[in-house]
C-alpha positions in Angstrom: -162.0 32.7 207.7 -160.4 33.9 211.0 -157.5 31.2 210.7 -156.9 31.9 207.0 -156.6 35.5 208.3 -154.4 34.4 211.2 -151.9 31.8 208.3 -151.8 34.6 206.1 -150.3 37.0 209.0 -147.9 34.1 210.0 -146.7 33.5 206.9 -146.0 37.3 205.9 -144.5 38.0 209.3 -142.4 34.8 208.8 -141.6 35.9 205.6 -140.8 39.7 206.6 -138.4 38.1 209.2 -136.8 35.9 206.4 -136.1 38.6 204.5 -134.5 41.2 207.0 -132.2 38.4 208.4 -131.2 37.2 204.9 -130.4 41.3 204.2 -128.7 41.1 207.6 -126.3 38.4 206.7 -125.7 40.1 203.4 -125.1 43.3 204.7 -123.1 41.9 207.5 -119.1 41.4 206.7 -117.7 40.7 210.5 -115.8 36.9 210.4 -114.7 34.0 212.5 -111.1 33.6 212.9 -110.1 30.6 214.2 -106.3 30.0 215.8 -104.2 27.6 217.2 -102.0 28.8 220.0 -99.1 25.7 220.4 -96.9 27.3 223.8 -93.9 25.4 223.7 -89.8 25.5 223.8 -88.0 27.1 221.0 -84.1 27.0 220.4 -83.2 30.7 219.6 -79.9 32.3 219.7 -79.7 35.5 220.9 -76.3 37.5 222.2 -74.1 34.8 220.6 -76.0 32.6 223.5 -78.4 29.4 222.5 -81.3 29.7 224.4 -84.7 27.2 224.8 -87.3 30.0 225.3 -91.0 29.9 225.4 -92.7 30.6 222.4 -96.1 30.4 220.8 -95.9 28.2 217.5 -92.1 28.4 217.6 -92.3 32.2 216.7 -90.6 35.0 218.5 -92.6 37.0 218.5 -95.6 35.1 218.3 -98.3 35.2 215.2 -99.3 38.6 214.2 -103.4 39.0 214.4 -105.0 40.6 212.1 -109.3 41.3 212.4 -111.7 44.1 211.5 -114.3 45.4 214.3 -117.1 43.2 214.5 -115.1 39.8 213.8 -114.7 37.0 216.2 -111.8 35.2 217.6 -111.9 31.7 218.3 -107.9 30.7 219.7 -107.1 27.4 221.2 -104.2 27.6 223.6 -102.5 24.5 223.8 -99.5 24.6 226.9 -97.0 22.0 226.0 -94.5 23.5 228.5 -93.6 22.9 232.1 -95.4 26.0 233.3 -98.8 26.8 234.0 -100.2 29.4 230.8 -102.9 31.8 230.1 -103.1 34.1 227.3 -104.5 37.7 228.0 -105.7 40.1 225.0 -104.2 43.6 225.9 -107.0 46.2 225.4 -110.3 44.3 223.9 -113.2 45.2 226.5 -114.2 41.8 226.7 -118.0 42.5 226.8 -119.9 40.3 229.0 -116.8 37.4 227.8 -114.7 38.2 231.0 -113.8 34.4 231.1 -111.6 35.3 228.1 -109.7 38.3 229.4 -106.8 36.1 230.7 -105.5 37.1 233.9 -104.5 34.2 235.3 -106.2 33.4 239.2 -108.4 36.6 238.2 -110.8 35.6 235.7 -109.4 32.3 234.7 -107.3 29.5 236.7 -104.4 28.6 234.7 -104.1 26.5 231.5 -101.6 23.3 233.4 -99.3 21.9 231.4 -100.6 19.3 229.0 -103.9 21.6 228.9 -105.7 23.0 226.5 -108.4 25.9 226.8 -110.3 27.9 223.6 -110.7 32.0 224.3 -114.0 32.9 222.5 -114.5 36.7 222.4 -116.0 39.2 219.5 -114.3 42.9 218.8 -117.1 45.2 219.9 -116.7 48.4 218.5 -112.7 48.7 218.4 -110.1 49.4 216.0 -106.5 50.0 215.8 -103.4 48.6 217.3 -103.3 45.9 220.3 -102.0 43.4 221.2 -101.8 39.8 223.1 -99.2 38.4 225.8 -99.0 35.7 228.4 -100.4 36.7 231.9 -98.6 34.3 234.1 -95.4 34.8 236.1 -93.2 36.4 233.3 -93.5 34.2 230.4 -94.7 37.4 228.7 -91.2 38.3 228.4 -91.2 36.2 225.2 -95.0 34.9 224.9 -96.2 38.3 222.5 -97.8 39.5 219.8 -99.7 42.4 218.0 -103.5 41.9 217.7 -104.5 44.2 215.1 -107.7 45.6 214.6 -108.9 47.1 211.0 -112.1 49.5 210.5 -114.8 47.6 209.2 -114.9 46.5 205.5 -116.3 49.9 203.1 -114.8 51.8 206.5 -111.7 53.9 205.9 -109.3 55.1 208.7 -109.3 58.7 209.7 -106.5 59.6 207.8 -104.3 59.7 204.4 -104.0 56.1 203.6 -101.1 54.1 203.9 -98.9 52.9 201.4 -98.2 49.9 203.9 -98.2 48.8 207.7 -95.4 47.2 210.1 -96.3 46.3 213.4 -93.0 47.3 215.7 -92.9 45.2 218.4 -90.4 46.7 221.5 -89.1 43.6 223.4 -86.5 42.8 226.2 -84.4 39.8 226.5 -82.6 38.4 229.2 -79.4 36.0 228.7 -81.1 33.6 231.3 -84.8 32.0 231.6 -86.8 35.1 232.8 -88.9 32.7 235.0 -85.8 31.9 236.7 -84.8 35.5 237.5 -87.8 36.4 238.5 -88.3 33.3 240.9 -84.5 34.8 242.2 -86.0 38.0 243.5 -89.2 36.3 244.8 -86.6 34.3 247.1 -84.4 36.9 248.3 -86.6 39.8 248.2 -84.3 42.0 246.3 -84.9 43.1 242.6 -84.4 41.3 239.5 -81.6 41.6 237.4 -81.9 44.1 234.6 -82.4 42.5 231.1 -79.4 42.4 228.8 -80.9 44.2 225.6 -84.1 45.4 224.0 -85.7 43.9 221.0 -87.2 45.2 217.8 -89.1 42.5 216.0 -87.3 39.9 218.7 -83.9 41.3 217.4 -81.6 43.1 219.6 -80.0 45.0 216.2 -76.4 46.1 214.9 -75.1 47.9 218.7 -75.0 43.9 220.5 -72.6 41.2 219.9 -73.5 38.8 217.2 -76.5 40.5 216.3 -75.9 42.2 213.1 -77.0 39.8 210.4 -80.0 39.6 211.9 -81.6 42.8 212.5 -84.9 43.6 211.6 -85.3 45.3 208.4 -88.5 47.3 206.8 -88.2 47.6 203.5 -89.7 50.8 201.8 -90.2 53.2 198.9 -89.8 56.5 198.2 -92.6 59.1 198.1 -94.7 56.8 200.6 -96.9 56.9 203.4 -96.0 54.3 206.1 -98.3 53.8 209.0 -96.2 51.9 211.9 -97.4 50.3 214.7 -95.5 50.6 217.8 -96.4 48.1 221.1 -94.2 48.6 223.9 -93.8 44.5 224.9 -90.9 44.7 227.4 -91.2 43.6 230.6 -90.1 46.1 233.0 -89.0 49.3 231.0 -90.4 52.3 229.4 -89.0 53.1 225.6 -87.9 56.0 223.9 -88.2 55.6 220.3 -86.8 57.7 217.3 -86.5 57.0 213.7 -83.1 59.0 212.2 -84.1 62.1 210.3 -88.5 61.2 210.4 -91.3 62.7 211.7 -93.7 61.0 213.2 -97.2 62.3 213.2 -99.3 60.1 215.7 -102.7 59.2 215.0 -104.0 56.8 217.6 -103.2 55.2 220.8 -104.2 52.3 222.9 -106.9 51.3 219.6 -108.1 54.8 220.0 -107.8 57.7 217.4 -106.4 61.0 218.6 -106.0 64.6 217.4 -102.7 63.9 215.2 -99.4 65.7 216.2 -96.2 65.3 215.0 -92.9 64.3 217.0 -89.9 63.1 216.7 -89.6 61.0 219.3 -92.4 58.9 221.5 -91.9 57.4 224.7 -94.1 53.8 225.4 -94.6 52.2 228.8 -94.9 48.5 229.0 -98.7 47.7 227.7 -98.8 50.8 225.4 -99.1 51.0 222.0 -98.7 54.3 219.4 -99.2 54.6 215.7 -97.4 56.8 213.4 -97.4 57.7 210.0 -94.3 58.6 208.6 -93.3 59.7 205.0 -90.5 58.2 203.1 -89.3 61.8 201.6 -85.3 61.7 202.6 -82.7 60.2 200.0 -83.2 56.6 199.1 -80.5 55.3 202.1 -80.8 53.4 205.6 -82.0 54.9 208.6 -82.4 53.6 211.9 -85.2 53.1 214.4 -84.1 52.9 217.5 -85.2 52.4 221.2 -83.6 52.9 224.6 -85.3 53.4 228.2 -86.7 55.8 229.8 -85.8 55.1 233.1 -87.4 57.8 236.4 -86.6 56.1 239.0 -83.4 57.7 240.6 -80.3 55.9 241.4 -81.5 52.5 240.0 -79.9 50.6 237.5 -81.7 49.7 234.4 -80.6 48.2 230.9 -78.5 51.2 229.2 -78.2 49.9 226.1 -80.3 50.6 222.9 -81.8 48.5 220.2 -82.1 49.3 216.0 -84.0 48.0 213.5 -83.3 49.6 209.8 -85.9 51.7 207.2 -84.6 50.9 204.2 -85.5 52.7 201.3 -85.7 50.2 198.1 -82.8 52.5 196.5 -81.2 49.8 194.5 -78.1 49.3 196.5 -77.0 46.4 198.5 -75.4 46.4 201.8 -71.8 46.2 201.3 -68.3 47.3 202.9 -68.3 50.5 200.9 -71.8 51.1 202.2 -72.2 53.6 205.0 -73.6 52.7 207.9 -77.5 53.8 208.9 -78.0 56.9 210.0 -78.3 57.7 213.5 -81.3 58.9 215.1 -81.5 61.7 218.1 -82.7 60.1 221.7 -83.9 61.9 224.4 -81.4 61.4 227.4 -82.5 57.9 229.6 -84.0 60.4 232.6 -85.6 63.0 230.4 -89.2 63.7 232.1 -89.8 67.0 230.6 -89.5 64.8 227.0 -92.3 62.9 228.5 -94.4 64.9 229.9 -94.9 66.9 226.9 -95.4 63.9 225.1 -98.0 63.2 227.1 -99.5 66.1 227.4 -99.8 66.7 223.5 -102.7 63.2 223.2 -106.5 64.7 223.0 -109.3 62.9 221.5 -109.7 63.8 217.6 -113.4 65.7 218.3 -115.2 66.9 221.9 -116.2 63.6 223.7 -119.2 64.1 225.7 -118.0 63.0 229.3 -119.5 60.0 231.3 -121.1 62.1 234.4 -122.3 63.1 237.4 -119.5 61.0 238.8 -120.9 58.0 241.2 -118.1 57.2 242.9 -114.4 59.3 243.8 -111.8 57.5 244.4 -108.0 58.1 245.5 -105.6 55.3 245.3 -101.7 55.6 246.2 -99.6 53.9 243.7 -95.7 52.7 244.6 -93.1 50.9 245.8 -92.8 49.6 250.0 -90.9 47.3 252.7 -91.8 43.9 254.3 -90.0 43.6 257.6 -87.6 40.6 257.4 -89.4 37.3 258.8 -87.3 34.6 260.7 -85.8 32.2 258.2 -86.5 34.6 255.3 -83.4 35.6 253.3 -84.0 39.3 252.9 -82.0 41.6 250.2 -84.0 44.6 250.1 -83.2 47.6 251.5 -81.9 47.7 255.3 -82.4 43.8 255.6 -86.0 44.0 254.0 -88.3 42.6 251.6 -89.1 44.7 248.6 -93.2 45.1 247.7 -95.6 47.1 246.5 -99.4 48.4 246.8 -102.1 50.1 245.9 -104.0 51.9 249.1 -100.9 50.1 251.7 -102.5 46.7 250.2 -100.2 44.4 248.4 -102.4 42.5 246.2 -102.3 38.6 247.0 -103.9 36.2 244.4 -105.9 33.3 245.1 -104.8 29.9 243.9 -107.7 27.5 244.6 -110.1 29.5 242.7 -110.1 32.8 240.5 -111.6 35.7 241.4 -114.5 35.3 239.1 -115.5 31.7 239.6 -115.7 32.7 243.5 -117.8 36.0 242.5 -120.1 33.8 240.0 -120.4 30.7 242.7 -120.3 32.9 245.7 -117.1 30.6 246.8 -116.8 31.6 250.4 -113.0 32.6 251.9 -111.6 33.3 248.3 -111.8 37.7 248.6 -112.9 40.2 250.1 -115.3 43.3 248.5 -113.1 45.7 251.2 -110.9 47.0 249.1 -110.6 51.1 250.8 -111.5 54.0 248.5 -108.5 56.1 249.7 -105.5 55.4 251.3 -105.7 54.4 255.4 -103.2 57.5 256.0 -102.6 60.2 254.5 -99.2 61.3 254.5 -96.7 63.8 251.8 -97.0 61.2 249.2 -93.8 62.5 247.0 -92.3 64.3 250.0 -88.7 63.4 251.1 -89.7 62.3 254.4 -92.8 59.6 253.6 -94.5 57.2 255.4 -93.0 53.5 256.0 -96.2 51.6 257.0 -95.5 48.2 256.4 -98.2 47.0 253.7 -101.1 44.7 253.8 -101.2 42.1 252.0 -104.4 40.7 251.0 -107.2 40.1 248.5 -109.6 42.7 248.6 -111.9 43.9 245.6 -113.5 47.1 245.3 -117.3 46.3 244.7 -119.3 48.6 241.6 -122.3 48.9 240.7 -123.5 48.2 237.2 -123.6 51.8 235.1 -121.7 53.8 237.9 -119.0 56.7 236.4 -116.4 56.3 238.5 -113.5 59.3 238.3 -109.5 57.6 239.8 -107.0 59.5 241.6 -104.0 57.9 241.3 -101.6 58.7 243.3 -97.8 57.8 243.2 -95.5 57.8 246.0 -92.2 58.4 247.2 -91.6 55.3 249.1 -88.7 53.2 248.5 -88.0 54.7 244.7 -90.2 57.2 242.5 -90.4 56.3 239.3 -93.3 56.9 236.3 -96.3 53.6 236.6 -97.4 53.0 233.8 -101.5 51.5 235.1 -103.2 49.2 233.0 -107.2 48.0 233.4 -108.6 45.5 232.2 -111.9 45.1 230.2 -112.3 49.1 230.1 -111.4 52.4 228.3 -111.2 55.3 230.3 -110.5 58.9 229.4 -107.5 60.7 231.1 -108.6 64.0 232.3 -105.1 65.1 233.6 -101.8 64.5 234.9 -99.5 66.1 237.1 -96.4 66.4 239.7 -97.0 66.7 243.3 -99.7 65.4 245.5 -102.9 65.9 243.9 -104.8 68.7 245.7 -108.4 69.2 244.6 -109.1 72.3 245.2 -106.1 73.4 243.0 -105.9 70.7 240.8 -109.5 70.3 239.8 -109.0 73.2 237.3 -106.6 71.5 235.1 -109.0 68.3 234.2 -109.2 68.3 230.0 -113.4 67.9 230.0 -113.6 68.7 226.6 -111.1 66.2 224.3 -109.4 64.1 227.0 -107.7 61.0 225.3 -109.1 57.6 225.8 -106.3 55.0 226.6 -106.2 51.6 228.0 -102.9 52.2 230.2 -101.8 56.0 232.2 -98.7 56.9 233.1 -98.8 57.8 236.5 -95.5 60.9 236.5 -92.8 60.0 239.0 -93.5 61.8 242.1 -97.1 62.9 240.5 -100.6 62.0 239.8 -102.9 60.8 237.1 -106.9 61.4 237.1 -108.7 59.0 235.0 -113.2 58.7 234.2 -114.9 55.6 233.2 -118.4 53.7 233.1 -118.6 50.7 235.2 -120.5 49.2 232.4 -118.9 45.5 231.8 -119.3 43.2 234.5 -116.9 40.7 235.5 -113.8 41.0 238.2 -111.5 43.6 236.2 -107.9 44.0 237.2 -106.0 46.9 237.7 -102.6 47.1 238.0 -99.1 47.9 237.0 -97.6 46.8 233.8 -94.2 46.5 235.0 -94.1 43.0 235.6 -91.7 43.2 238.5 -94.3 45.5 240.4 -97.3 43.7 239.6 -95.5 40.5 241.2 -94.6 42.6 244.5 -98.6 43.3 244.4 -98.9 47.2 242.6 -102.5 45.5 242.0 -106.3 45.8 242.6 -109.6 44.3 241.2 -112.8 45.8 240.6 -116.1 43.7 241.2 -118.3 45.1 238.4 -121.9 43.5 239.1 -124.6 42.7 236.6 -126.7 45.7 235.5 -130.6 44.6 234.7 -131.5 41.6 232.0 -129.2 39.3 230.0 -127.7 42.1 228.0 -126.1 43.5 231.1 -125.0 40.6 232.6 -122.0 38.3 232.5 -121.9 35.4 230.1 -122.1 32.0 231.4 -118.9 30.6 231.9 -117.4 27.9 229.2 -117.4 24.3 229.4 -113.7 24.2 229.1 -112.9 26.9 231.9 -109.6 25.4 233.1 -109.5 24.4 236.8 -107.0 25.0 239.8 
């Protein structure tokens, strides 16, 4: 009787489970998406100039991705080019898949050529605009693409709904092969040469020679609602963008909804993304979007020129010589920082946010630019027969190259890093002031070690050393709420008082002001070796870069994934 008794139970509680995970799978929408990534050499002309650039499946830009939250990406990178490859996916957290974030010599060694590796990674709780890009020397110059991340399926956005969507992807382009430039400046120590135009779409538009016929062109209609996703993809410059005679009202950032505002112009760093909703109410004509830099730093050159794409209202007129031409839009001058800062200023989280707190660990790192002294048989063209570099904390960030970081961390690989990484800078000194500090940095690879669940609030710090200019700071595998920004060095007995704790907006990427600070909260809470660092590529390659050793928190949901079979080797 007692094991009839004990069946019937096992059968019902079989049956119960059945049940909820057949109503599970029905009530569950979230996909597999599986991609082929081919990196190879693509004939493109560009500036009345053939060029053989790197591309993924022969597209420039690369494929557009398009998911909801909850799906899963499956994308086999296949590196049929002379370099070494790896693919990193600008914003996604990466929950307990750091093997997937990219980085190369961080948490992946490089895909070689002839290679092949599969990322495997789910969208946890995300939504909005992204994007992916290589993350090895500078191929990312012309390895992009928007990752694009829709609400759930019955889930609407927080706003009017759009007639239609562009992704707007901001480019620059060099007239030579940008791993050759780069490898230039690594030579001489000097700085790169500045590109030779922007992009819109991977088209330069109608102000560059032999680039007319081919600008990019989004059509619309009148009376509409257009939501327009900006990604700021160039390699080394900040943007300006304007759209002649539109407002733009911005609704999210970074895959993160804010309080909407309207502009008419927005200013992106490198890594950044912004969406806007404009409406199409002006006479049915062409109008330009256009982009130029924003460029802080004082007395350096940068790329002056600007690029267009067209907004063309469906008006039924063609283009013709009797046409006139698009209309001009309004840009902020190329060193306007009060432009910016209000900008800035104006992004708050849509609703309070209940703040990650008390705060575990304070920390104050120094951001900028600094000077190797010139070495015997070095050829040295930076300043006063120097090297140019760069550091967080006086530490120029060195990467390994017989392991990455996270295969040492997960097999306790001895010699590979070191968990010293200091919590403030070794001196102290007038950060912004006139008269600086020239301590030669350190280079090195030093983590800074956290633990699992720890809220951690950043100083950062820029610097006057060398050149002051705006960084725009990227980290990986997190979100983290910006609770202010400022100019001068941050004092915390003054400054303290101006921290947003009620609708600070969550970003992926701060831009620390030129001759300022940034202040920026977040919860340890995804293990893995994040990095941190610089998303102008010239800077991150001088070493403006750090990595955080986030350890494993308590049971298998708060610790790191086993690594894939296929994890590409050094």
């Amino acid at each position: 009787m007692e094991t009839r008794r004990r069946s019937s139970i096992t059968w019902l509680l079989s049956g119960f489970f059945l049940l909820a995970f057949l109503l599970h799978l029905s009530n569950s929408s979230a996909e597999v998406h599986h991609h082929d990534f081919i990196v190879q050499g693509t004939p493109v002309k560009r500036l009345c100039k053939s060029h053989n650039i790197i591309t993924v499946n022969g597209q420039f830009p690369g494929p557009n991705i398009e998911v909801r939250n909850g799906d899963t990406l499956i994308i086999t990178v296949s590196n049929r080019t002379p370099y070494n490859v790896t693919i990193h996916w600008h914003g996604i957290r990466q929950i307990r898949t750091a093997w997937a974030d990219g980085p190369e010599f961080v948490t992946q060694c490089p895909v070689k050529p002839g290679g092949i590796y599969t990322y495997r990674f789910t969208i946890k709780d995300q939504e909005g605009t992204l994007w992916w890009h290589a993350h090895s020397s500078w191929l990312r110059a012309t390895v992009y693409g928007a990752l694009i991340i829709h609400p759930k399926e019955k889930k609407k956005y927080p706003f009017l709904p759009p007639k239609r969507e562009y992704p707007i992807l901001l480019g620059e382009w060099w007239d030579q092969n940008p791993i050759d430039v780069i490898h230039e400046a690594i030579s001489t120590g000097s700085a790169p040469s500045i590109s030779d135009a922007f992009t819109i779409n991977g088209q330069p538009g109608d102000l560059y020679n032999c680039s007319s016929k081919e600008i990019t062109v989004f059509p619309v209609n009148p009376g509409e609602t257009i939501l327009l996703r900006f990604i700021n993809a160039a390699l080394n410059t900040e943007l300006f963008v304007s759209i002649a005679g539109h407002s733009m009202m911005v609704v999210a950032a970074d895959a993160s909804y804010v309080k909407p505002f309207l502009t008419s112009v927005i200013m992106l760093a490198p890594g950044q993304t912004t969406d806007v909703l404009i409406t199409t109410s002006l006479p049915p004509s062409r109008y330009y979007i256009a982009a130029r830099a924003y460029s802080s730093a004082e007395s350096l050159p940068f790329d002056n020129t600007t690029a267009t794409a067209i907004l063309d209202y469906d008006c039924g007129c063609l283009p013709g010589p009797t046409q006139p031409p698009p209309a001009q839009p309004i840009l902020p001058a190329f060193n306007d920082t009060l432009t910016v800062t209000a900008f800035s200023a104006a992004f708050k989280s849509p609703t309070p946010v209940k703040l990650p707190s008390p705060v575990d660990e304070h920390l104050f790192f120094t951001v900028g630019l600094g000077l190797f002294e010139c070495l015997p048989g070095q050829i040295c063209g930076g300043p006063n027969h120097t090297r140019l570099t760069a550091s967080i904390n006086n530490v120029s960030f060195v990467l390994p190259y017989s392991s990455s970081l996270l295969q040492a961390h997960k097999l306790a690989v001895p010699g590979i890093f070191t968990t010293d990484f200091p919590a403030k800078p070794p001196v102290e000194f007038d950060y912004t002031g006139k008269n600086v500090g020239r301590e030669q940095p350190e280079p090195a690879t030093k983590l800074y070690k956290l633990r699992f669940g720890s809220v951690v609030q950043l100083v950062l710090q820029g610097t006057s050393i060398v050149a002051a200019e705006n960084h725009p700071i990227h980290l990986h595998g997190y979100n983290f709420y910006i609770l202010a920004e400022g100019f001068g060095n941050f004092d915390p007995a003054r400054d303290t008082e101006k921290f947003n704790l009620i609708d600070p907006p969550l970003r992926n990427t701060v831009g620390v002001p030129m001759k300022g600070w940034a202040v920026i909260r977040f919860v340890a809470d995804n293990p893995g070796v994040w990095l941190l660092h610089c998303h102008l590529d010239v800077h991150i390659t001088w070493g403006l870069a750090m990595a955080f050793l986030v350890e494993d928190g308590l049971g298998v949901l708060e610790a790191l994934e086993p690594p894939p079979l296929d994890l590409p080797l050094c």
